[in-house]
N, C-alpha and C positions, 0 to 999 in steps of 0.2 A: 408431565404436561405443563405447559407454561399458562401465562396469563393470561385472560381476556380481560377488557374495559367496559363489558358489559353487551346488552345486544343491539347493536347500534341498525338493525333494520328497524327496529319500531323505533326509534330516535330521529331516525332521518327520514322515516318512511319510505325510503326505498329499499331493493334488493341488492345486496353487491352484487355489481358488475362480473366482477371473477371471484372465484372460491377454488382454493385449495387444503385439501383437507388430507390427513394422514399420510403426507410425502416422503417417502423413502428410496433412495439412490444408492446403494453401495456399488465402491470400487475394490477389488484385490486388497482385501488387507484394511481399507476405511470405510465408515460411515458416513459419506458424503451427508446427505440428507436423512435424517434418525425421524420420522412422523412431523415433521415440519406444519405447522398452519399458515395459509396465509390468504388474506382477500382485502379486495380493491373494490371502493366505489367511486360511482360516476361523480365527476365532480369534485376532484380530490386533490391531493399529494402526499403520498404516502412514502418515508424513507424507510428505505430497508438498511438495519445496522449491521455491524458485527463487524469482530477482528478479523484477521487476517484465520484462513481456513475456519470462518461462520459457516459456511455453506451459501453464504448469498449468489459469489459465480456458479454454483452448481443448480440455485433453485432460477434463478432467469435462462440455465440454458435448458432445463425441461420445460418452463414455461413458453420457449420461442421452437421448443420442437429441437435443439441442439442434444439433448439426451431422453430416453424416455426414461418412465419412472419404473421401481419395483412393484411399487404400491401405492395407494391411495386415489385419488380423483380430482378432478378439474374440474370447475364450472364455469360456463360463461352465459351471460346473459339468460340464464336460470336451466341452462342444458347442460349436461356431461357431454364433455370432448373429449378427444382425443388426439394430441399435436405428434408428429412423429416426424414436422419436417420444419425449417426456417418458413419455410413457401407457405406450408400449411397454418404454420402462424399468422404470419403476414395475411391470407386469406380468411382468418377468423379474426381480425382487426387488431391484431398485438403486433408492433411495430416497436422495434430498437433503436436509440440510437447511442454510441458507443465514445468509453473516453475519445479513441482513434476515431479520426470520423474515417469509416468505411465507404467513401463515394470515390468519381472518381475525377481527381485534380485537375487531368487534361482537357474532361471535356469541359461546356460550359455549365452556368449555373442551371439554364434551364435543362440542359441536355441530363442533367444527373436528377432532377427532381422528376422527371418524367421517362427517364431512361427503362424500356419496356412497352413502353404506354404513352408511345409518341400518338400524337393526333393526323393522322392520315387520310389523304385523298385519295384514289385511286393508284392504295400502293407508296406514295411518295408522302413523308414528313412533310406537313404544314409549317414551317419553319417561324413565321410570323404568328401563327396561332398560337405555337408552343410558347414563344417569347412573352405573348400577349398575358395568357393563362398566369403563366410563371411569375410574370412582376404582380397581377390582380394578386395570386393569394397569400405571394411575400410582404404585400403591402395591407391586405385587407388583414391578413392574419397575424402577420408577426410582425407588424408595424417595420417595414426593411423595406427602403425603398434601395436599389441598387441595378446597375447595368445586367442582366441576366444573360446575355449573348457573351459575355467576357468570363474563361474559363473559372472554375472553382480556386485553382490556386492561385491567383490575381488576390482573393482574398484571406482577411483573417482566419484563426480559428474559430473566432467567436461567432463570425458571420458564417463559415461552415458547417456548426454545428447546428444554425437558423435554418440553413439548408436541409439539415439531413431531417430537422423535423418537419419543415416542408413536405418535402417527401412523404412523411410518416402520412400526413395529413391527407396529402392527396390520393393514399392509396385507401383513403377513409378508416383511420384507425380508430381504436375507440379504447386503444389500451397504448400507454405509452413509454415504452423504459427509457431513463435517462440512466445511463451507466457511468459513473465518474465524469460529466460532463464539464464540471468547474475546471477541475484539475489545472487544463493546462490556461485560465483565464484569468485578467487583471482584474482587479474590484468594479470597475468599470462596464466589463464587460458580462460579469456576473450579475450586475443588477442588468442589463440588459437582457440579461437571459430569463431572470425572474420575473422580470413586466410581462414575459413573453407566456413564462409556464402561469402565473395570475390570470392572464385572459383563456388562456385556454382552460383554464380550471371552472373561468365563470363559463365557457362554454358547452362544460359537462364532462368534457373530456376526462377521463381517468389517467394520473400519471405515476409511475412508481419511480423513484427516484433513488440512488445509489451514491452517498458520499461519504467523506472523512469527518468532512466539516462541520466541527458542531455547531459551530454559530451559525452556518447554512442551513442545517437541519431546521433550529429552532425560527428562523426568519421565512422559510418558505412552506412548511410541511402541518400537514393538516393532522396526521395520525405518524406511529411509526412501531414497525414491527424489529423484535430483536433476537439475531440467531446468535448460537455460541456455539461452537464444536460439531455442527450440523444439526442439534437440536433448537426446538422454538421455545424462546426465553417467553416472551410476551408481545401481545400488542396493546399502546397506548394512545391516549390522546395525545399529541405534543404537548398543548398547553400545562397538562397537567403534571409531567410528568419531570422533573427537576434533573436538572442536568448533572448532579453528583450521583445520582441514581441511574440515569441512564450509562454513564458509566459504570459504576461497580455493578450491574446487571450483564454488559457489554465481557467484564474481564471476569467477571464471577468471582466478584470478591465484595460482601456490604462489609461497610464502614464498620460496624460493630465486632465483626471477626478478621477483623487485619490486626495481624498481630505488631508488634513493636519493632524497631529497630536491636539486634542484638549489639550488647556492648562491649565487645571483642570486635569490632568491625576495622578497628583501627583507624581512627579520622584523625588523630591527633597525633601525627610524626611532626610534627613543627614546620616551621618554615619551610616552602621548596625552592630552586633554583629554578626561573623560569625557562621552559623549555619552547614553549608556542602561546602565538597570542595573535587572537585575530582580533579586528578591529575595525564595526561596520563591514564585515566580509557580505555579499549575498550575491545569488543569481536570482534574475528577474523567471518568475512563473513556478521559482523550485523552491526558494527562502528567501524570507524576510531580513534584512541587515543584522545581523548579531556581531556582539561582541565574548570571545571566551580568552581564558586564558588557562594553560593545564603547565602543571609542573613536574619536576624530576621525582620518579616517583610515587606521582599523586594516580589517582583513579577517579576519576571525572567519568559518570554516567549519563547519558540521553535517553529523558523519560518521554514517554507522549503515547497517543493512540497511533494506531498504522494509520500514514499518511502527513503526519503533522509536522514533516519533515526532518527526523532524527538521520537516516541515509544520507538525504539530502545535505545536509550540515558537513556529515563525512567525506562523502564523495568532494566537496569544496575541498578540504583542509589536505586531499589525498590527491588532488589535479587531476582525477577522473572527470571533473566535470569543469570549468573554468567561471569564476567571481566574472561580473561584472562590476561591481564596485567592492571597494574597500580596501584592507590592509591587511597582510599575513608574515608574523615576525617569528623567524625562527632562528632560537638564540639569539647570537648578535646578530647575523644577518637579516635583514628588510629586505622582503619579496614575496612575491605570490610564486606557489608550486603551479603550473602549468601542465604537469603529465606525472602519471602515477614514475614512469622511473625518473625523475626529476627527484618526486617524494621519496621514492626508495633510497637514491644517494645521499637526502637527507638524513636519513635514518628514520626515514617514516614506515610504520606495516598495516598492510589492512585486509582484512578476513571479510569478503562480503557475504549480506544475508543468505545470498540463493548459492549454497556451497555447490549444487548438483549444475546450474549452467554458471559460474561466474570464479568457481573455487576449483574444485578436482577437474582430474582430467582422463576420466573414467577409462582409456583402451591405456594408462600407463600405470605402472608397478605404484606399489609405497613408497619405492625409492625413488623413483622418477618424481612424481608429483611430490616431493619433500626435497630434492636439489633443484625444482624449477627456480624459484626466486636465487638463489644462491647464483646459479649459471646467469641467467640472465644479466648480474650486473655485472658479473666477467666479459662475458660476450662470448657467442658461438665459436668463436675460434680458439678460444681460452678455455677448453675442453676441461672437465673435473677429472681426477683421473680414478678410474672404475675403482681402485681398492678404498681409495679417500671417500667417492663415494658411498661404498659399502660398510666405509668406518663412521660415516657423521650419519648415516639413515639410523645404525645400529645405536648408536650412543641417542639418538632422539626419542625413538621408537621405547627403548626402556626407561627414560627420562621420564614420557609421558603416558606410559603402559596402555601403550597402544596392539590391539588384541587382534588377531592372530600377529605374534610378532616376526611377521615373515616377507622381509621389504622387498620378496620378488613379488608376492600377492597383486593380484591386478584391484586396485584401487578401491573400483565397482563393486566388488562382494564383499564390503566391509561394511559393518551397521553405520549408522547414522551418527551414533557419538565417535567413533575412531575414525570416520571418517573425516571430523571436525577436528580430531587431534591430530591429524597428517597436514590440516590446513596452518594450525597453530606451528608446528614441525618448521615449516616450510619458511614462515616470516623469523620464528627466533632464530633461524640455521643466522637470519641474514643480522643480529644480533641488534632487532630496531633500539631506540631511544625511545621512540613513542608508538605502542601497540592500538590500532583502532578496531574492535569487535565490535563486529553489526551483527547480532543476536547468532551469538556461535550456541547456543544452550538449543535452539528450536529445534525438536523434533527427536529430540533423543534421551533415554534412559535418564532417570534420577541420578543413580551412581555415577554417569557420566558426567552429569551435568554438577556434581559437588563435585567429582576430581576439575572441573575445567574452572570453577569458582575459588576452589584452592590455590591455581595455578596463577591466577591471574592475583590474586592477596599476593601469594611467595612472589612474582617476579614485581611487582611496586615494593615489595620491600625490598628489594635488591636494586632500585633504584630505575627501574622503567617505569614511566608514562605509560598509563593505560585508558584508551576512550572508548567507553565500555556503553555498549545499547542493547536494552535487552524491552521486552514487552510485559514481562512476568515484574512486578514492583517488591515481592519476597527477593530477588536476585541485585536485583538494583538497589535496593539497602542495604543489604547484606556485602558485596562490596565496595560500596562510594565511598569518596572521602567527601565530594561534590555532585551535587545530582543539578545538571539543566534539565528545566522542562519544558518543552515543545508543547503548541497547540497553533493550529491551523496554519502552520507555516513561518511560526514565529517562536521566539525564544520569551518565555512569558515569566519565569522562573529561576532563579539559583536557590540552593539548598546548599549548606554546608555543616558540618557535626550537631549538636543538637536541632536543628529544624530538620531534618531527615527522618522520617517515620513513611508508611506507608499509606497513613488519612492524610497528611500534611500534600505526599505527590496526590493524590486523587486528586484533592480539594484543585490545587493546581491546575493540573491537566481539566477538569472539568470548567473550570473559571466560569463567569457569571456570577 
């Protein structure tokens, strides 16, 4: 059972607004939601944390009626409910609005804040009325004055996310999710969005808030509740509650039981020959201008919470995604990569986080999906030829004891850690220079997870480049030679041999 802050009805004197008590969700196999607690009062801002699989996308979609529960109960406004639909949320006054703003672009401003719920004459939309409405309570409510007859995607995100809670408004909410809403906003527009959730806050309104951003947390949020692995860590006052703490609650790990860096990690192979160097690299909404440089080699890690943009950094360096500003030196050559096979003929490799949509390719053998990247840079017509590649699956396969070792095996019915080793397969077949891992250890067995931390030590000592991201801070010491730390979107930190421990990243990543 996790924490309470005490009993804040007799503090406030009010009743919370919504109570959830005893929450449990299971799916096949996981405990989405293990007795979760959570409640909201009028007049608030409440963040809900946790990393990545907390359970927080699982408890807002039984709160809006997206899943119903196994167990436990609901309250709102001092009654047990029961949501079983989006609709029937929306009808008990809980209202979403999503990183994605789900409206719709074509039509106009007002046409989406009142779409359903046009004001009618005899049968026919009042078209002037609806306009009329529309600018009153963008401007009485969210201080937005703007053209409302001119469609939604004329404008920003920031102003359509003004929109979406418009909406929320008018359909008289009295509960209000904000799902990742910063996300895709400039600082600019984030404090716009914050004047906007402050008024609404004095006006009683309840708003449960969902971000990454700890510095957003701590600047906007009145209380904040903390899941970890589907179970309820605690709820706190913001103010009270110290931001090295809300992390190591968040990863479940206090300061007092993290262990040390071990001294077999290998930081000290001497000088490298540099292999990449970015320089002021960034995209605007994904990262902030960094500068790295990673050598022959070396093992450079990306630490930070999910969101803080460790991917984000990657995807740059791999031309999945394209810089708008800066510099990107590889080797001798000066240039920015533009497209992952651009990177690839550099001798660049990258394993992304979500191996199940972004890695495998679930209806092909072990072998197929281990000569993918290989073919690729031939070209389809440059055929591999069947025994070649029956002889490089086999020699991978026992390389990296990869289990059933049977490269006809359709891909899909492999666990979770050899499925990861058929992704690792696939980039050394193409024999990179510098290896990028965006958390290849998630979700699979210990034993697997020491064979694929082994692997990645043996090949920097053989003189590969490895830019290794992982979430777990035991992994990321163990093998750095460099740790960057990411928070909110920025490069806030380098670590290198003695400054590497795992209070040293906390401290970091927590900043303030």
């Amino acid at each position: 059972m996790g924490d309470w802050i005490g009993d804040l009805t007799e503090k406030k004197g009010v009743r919370p607004l919504l109570g959830m008590t005893g929450i449990y969700k299971h799916f096949p196999g996981v405990k989405a939601l293990n007795g979760v607690n959570f409640r909201l009062f009028p007049g608030e801002v409440h963040a809900l944390m946790g990393e990545n699989g907390a359970g927080k996308s699982t408890l807002i979609k039984v709160l809006t009626g997206v899943y119903s529960i196994d167990r436990g109960s609901v309250e709102l406004d001092g009654r047990q409910v029961a949501i079983h639909s989006p609709r029937q949320a929306q009808e008990a006054g809980i209202s979403t609005v999503y990183q994605e703003v789900n409206l719709c672009p074509n039509l106009t401003v007002a046409e989406n804040i009142f779409i359903g719920r046009e004001p009618r004459a005899f049968g026919r939309i009042r078209w002037k009325e609806m306009n009329r409405r529309a600018e009153r309570l963008l401007r009485e409510r969210l201080q937005l004055e703007i053209d409302v007859s001119r469609p939604l995607a004329d404008y920003s995100v920031a102003v359509q996310q003004l929109v979406a809670i418009a909406r929320a408004l008018n359909i008289s909410a009295k509960v209000l999710i904000l799902d990742e809403p910063t996300s895709s906003l400039d600082r600019g527009e984030v404090g716009q969005l914050f004047a906007v959730m402050r008024k609404l806050k004095e006006e009683g309104l309840a708003i449960l808030f969902v971000t990454h951003f700890l510095d957003q947390v701590y600047d906007i949020s009145d209380r904040i509740t903390i899941l970890r692995g589907g179970e309820f860590v605690g709820e706190y006052e913001a103010a009270s509650l110290p931001r090295i703490e809300l992390v190591s609650k968040m990863i479940g790990k206090e300061m007092e039981a993290l262990e040390e860096r071990p001294k077999t990690a290998g930081s000290a192979r001497g000088p490298r020959e540099l292999l990449l160097e970015a320089s002021g690299l960034a995209r605007q909404g994904a990262i902030e201008p960094f500068d790295l440089r990673i050598g022959k080699g070396e093992v450079v890690s990306l630490a930070g919470l999910l969101g803080s943009g460790r991917t984000e950094l990657a995807r740059l360096l791999f031309g999945a995604d394209r810089s708008d500003q800066g510099k990107l030196r590889l080797g001798d050559s000066p240039g920015t990569i533009h497209s992952p096979r651009q990177a690839i003929d550099e001798g660049l490799a990258f394993c992304p986080e979500n191996r199940k949509t972004e890695g495998i390719v679930d209806d092909l053998s072990v072998r197929e999906n281990i000569l993918l990247a290989m073919q690729a840079t031939r070209g389809w017509l440059r055929m591999i030829p069947r025994r070649k590649q029956e002889e490089l699956a086999d020699e991978y396969i026992k390389a990296l004891n990869i289990n059933p070792p049977n490269p006809e095996q359709l891909v899909k019915n492999l666990s979770g850690g050899n499925q990861q080793k058929v992704l690792l397969a696939r980039w050394l077949l193409t024999r990179p220079k510098l290896l990028i891992l965006d958390e290849p250890t998630r979700g699979i067995d210990i034993g697997a997870k020491a064979e694929i931390q082994k692997l990645v030590l043996k090949l920097a000592g053989e003189g590969m480049a490895v830019l290794f991201i992982s979430s777990e801070l035991e992994e990321v010491v163990r093998v750095s030679d460099r740790i960057v730390v990411l928070r909110d979107r920025k490069v806030v930190k380098e670590m290198i041999e003695d400054d590497i421990g795992q209070q040293q990243v906390m401290r970091a990543i927590a900043g303030g």
